[in-house]
N, C-alpha and C positions, 0 to 999 in steps of 0.2 A: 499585636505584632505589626500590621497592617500602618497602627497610626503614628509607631515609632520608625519606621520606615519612610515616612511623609513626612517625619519632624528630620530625619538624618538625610533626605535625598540630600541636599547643597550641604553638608558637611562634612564630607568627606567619609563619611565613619558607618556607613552604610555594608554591610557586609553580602557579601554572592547571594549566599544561603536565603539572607531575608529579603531580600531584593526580589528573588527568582520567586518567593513564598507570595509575594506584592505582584507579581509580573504578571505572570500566567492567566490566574482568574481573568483576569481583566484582558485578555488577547483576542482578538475577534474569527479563532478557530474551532473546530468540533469538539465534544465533548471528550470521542477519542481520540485526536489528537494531543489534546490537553494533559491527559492522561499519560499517553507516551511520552512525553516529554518530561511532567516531572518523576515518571518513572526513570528515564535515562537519567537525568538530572540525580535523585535521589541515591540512585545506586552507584553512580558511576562518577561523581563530581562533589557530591556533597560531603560523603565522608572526608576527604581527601583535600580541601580548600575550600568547603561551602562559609570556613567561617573568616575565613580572611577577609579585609576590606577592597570592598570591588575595583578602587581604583588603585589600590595595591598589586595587584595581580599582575604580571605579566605573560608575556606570552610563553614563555618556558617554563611557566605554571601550570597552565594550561594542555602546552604538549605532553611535560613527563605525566600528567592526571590520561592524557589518553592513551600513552603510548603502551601498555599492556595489554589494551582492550581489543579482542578481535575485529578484525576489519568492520564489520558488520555493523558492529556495535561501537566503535570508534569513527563511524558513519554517522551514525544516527544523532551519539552525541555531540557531534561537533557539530552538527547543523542545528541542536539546540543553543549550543554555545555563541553561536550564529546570533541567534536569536534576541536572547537577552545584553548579548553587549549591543545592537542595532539598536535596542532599547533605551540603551545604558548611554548609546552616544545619544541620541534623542533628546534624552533627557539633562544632558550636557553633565552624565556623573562620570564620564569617562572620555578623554580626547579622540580614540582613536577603538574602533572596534580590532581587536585585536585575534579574535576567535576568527576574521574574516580571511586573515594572511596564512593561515594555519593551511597549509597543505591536506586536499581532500584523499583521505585512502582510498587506495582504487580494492572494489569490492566485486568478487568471483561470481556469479552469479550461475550456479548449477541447475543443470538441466532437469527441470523435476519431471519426471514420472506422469503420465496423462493417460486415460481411456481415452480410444477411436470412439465417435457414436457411435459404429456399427459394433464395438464392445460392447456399449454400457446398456445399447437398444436389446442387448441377446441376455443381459443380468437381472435379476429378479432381487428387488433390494426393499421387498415386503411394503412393508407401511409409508415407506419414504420415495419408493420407486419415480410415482408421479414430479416428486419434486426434485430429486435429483437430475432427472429428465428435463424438465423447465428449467435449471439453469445453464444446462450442459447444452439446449438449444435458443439460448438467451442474453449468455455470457453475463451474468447478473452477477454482483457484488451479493457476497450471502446479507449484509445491512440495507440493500438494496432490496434484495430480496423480501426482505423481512419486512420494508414499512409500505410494500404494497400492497392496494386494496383492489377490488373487484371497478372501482371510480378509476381504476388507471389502466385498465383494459377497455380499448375502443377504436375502433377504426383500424383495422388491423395491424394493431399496433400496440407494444405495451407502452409503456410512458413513465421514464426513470425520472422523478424531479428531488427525490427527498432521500435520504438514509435511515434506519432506525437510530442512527448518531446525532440525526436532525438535517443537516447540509447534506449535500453529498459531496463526496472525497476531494472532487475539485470541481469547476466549471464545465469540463466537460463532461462530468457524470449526468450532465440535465442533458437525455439524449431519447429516441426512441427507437425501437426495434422491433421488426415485422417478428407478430407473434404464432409463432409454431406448433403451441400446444397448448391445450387446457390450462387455464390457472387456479390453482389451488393454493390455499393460503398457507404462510409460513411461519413457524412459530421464532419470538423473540431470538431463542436461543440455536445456535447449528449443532448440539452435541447429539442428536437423536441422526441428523445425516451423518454425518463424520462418523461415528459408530457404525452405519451402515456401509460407508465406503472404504473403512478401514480395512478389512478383509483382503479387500483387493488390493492394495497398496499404494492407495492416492487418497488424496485431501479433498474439501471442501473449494479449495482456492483450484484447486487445480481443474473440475471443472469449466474454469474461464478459459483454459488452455483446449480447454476440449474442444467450447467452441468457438476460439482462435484458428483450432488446427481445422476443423468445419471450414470458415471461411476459408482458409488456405484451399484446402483441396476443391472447394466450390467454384475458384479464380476470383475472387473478391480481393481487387484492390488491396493494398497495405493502409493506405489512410483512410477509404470507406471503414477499413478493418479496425480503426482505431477510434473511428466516430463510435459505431456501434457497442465498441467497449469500453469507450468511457477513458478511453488514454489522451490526456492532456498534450502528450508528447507521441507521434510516430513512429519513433524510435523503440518505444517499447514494446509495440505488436511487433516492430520486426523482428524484436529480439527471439519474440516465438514462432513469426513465421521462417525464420529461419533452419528452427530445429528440426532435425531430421532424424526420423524415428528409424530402428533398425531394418523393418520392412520396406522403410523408402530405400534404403542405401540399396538392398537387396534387387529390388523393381529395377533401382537407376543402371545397378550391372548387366543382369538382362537385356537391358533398352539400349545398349553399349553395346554390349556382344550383338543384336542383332544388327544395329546398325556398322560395325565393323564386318560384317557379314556379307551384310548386301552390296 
């Protein structure tokens, strides 16, 4: 497929589908990124025009392929779509990236659900207990989590450089953070944690929000707060240090009426 795709680049007759199939392996991103993308790609593009010729395509091709797809997921795929025409002009099999004009959906971003430490410190979650606790005072990516070794504990200090994906998620994830607790090693996979924090009604991911909200309450800085998490962008700690949990709302009335008091 690969070498027929080599023989059609400059002929126009080049099709999405096999293009994308050429594309990707060859991209200088993570394994799971790579993944995601021709997942998006496959589901959501392929049926639907992956086999028309790429530089047939236009941009109202494009739109009506995303326009049922929830925000979310009409996010995602269009930042693949991104991708491969950025390629596509590159390569000079197409004039004009076209997926680049395409207006980005604005996506909701809900408030998910987080244990306080002083939660998670008072939960007994058996055999996973220790580890749940090291990331909840760590703020670690569970793939972070996962490709460290005992060599990356030192100096008071853990030392984020790698993922179990290989890289880590971006630039900023090669970071370090004063270590809080014991390390105990993690297996490849999170469904033995996730199992265990299900009960209480939070995720693995969320975790990082735990301790996000840590920092928050500790007065740590918002961009200190996003070095140690590994956010590329500041914008996105604030998007948690912003949330305000029902107990905060509750405190802030209090602290209102007394000082309309005094």
């Amino acid at each position: 497929m690969h070498t027929n795709v080599l023989t059609d680049l400059h002929s126009e007759r080049v099709r999405l589908g096999s293009f994308t199939d050429y594309l990707l392996p060859s991209l200088a991103i993570t394994n799971k990124t790579r993944k995601n993308y021709e997942s998006s790609f496959n589901v959501n593009i392929r049926p639907r025009i992956g086999e028309k010729e790429l530089c047939g395509i236009t941009k109202n091709d494009l739109v009506e392929a995303l326009a049922l797809l929830p925000p979310q997921t009409r996010y995602a795929t269009l930042m693949v779509l991104r991708v491969i025409y950025r390629e596509a002009l590159e390569r000079e099999l197409v004039e004009v990236n076209i997926a680049a004009s395409i207006k980005t959906p604005k996506v909701q971003v809900k408030a998910q659900k987080f244990l306080t430490w002083e939660e998670l410190e008072q939960i007994d979650f058996g055999l996973q207990t220790k580890r749940i606790r090291f990331l909840a005072l760590h703020g670690l990516r569970y793939g972070e989590a996962a490709a460290l070794t005992l060599a990356d504990i030192h100096d008071g200090f853990v030392h984020i450089t790698k993922s179990k994906h290989g890289a880590t998620k971006t630039a900023a994830g090669v970071r370090r953070v004063p270590l809080l607790s014991k390390f105990v090693p993690f297996a490849k996979n999170q469904k033995s944690i996730a199992k265990a924090l299900r009960p209480y009604g939070v995720t693995v991911h969320s975790l990082r929000k735990t301790y996000a909200y840590t920092l928050k309450s500790a007065g740590i800085h918002v961009t200190t707060a996003a070095k140690l998490m590994g956010h590329s962008n500041p914008m996105m700690t604030l998007k948690i240090y912003t949330q305000v949990r029902d107990d905060e709302a509750g405190l802030a009335g209090i602290e209102i009426a007394k000082y309309l008091a005094s």
